[in-house]
Every structure is written in structure tokens, then in C-alpha cells.
C-alpha positions in Angstrom: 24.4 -11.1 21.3 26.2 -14.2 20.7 28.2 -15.3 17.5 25.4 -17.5 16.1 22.6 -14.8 16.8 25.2 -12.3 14.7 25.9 -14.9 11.9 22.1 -15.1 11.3 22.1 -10.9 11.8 24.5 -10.5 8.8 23.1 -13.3 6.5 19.4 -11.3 6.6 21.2 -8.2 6.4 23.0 -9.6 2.7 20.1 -11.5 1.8 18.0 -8.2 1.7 20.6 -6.5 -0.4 22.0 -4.3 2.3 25.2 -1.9 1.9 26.4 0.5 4.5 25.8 4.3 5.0 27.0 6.2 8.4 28.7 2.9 9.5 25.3 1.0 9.9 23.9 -1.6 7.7 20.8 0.1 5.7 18.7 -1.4 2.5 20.8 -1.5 -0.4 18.2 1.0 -3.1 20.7 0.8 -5.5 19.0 -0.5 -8.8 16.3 0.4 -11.4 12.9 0.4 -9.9 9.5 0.5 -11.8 6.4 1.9 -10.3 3.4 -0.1 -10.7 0.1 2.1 -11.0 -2.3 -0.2 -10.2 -0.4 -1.3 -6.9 0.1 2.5 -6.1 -2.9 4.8 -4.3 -2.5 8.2 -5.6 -4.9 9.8 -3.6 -5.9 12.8 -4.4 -2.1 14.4 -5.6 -0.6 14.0 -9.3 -1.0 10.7 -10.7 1.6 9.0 -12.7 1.2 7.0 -16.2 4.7 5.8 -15.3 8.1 6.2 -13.5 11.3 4.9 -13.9 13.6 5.4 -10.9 17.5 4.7 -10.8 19.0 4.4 -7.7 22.9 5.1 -6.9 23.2 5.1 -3.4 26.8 5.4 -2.4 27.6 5.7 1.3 25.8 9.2 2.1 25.8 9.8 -1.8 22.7 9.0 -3.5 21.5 9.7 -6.9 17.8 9.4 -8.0 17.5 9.5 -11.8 13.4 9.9 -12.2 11.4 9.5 -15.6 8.1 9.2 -15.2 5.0 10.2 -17.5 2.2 12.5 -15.6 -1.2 12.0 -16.6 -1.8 16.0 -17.1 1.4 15.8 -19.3 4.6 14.9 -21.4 7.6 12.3 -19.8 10.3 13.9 -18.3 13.4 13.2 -16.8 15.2 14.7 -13.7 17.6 13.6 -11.7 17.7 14.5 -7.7 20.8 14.2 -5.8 21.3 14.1 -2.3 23.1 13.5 0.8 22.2 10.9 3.1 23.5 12.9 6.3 20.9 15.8 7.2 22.5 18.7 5.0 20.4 20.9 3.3 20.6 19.5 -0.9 19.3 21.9 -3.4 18.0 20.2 -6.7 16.0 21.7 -9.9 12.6 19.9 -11.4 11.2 21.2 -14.3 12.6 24.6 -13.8 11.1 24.8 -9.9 13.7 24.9 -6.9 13.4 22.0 -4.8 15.7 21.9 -0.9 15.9 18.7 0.7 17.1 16.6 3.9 17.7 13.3 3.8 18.4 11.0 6.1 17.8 7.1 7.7 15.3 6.4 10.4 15.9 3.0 11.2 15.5 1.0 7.8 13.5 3.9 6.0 15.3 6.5 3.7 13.0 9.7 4.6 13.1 13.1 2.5 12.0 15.7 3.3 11.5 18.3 0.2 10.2 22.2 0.2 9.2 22.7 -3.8 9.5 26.2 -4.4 7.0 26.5 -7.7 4.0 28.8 -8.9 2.8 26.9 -5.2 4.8 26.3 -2.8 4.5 22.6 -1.3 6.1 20.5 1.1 6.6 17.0 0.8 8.1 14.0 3.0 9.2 10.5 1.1 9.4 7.6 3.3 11.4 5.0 1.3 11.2 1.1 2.4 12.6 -2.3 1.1 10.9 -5.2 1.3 12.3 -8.5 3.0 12.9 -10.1 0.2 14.6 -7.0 -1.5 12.3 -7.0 -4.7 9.9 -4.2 -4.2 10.4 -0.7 -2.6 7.2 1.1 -1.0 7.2 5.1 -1.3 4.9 6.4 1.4 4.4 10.4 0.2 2.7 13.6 2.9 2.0 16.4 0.5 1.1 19.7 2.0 0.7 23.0 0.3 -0.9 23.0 -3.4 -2.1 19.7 -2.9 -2.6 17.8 0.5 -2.3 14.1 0.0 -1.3 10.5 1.4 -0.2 8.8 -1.7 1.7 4.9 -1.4 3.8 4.1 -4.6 4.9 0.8 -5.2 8.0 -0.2 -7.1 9.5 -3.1 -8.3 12.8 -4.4 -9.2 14.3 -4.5 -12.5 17.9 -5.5 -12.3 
């Protein structure tokens, strides 16, 4: 790769907001991030009113501060913390257990989660920035309780 081929490499990298984690350039989540429902396809799984997500991603530490509004009941607000590295994180949501991986495939943040509630379920996040660094796209596999393909679009707020 030659010097102006690299140049042009980092400028896209900055203009999409990137930061690093595990010595590679990855999407920069860090921000506030509002789901819009009628962008989103819920499928058949749970259905938020609303959700409010704010994103601390430092290095392989990243903090996901969730309120959101179900349609079945009251908002809430959780936060889920996790490392960006593979290890086994263990976080609590609405008084259910929740163990997760996290880790980077390419440009995508993936999680994958094991809830351990009245019914068990297993779920895999698959986190993704857009070019322009403006809107993230949550593709979600639910399998236990509820099997489901749900796409949840967010936009930026700061």
C-alpha cells in the first residue's frame, strides 16, 4: 500500500468516527443513539415504544447504558458492561442473569448473550456504523423463548 493509498485509508477511517480497540481501527459507538421504531423490524420478538442507548466504548471497555420503554410494560433502565476481547462478562437485567462475549469481526461489534430468566434465551447482536457515522444498525438472532430476526435502527444524538 503506498503513502497516498494510506493517507486516504486514515482520512475515511476519522471521517467515520473511528477510535481503536486491540490495536486496529474499529467504528467509534461512542455517543447517545436513539432507536427509531418505525425504521426498525421487530419481527416477531419484544417490541420497543423506545430506547435510549449510551455508548462508552474505551479500548476493550465498553459501557451500554439502555432505557427503553417495552410495549408490554413500564421504562427501565440498565446498564450492560462488557469487554471487547472474548471473556466471558456477566451483567443483570431486570433481575435475570445475563453472560456475554463480545468481540469485533471486522467492522461489526457482535455479542453474543445467554439470558438466564423464567426462559432461557440466547441472543447474538450484530452492531454496525454507517459510512457516514450517523446511524448504527442492530441486527438481533433470538433463540429460546422467542425465535426472531429483528433489525433496530439508531440514530445519532450528540
Amino acid at each position: 500500500m503506498g503513502y497516498g493509498e494510506l493517507a486516504k485509508g486514515i482520512a475515511f477511517a476519522l471521517m467515520l468516527t473511528c477510535g481503536l480497540a486491540n490495536g486496529q481501527t474499529k467504528p467509534n459507538l461512542n455517543g447517545v443513539w436513539k432507536m427509531d421504531p418505525a425504521r426498525s423490524d421487530f419481527s416477531t420478538g419484544p417490541v420497543s415504544e423506545s430506547r435510549l442507548d449510551k455508548i462508552n466504548l474505551d479500548g476493550v471497555n465498553l459501557k451500554d447504558t439502555i432505557t427503553q420503554k417495552l410495549n408490554r410494560g413500564g421504562e427501565s433502565t440498565y446498564a450492560m458492561i462488557y469487554t471487547i476481547d472474548g471473556k466471558e462478562c456477566v451483567n443483570h437485567v431486570r433481575g435475570n442473569l445475563v453472560k456475554a462475549t463480545a468481540r469485533w469481526e471486522g467492522d461489526e461489534l457482535v455479542i453474543d448473550s445467554k439470558v438466564f430468566a423464567l426462559r432461557h434465551a440466547d441472543i447474538q447482536d450484530r452492531w454496525a456504523l454507517s459510512a457516514d457515522g450517523k446511524t448504527i444498525t442492530l441486527r438481533r438472532h433470538m433463540t429460546g423463548a422467542v425465535t426472531a430476526e429483528q433489525t433496530l435502527i439508531f440514530d445519532r444524538q450528540q
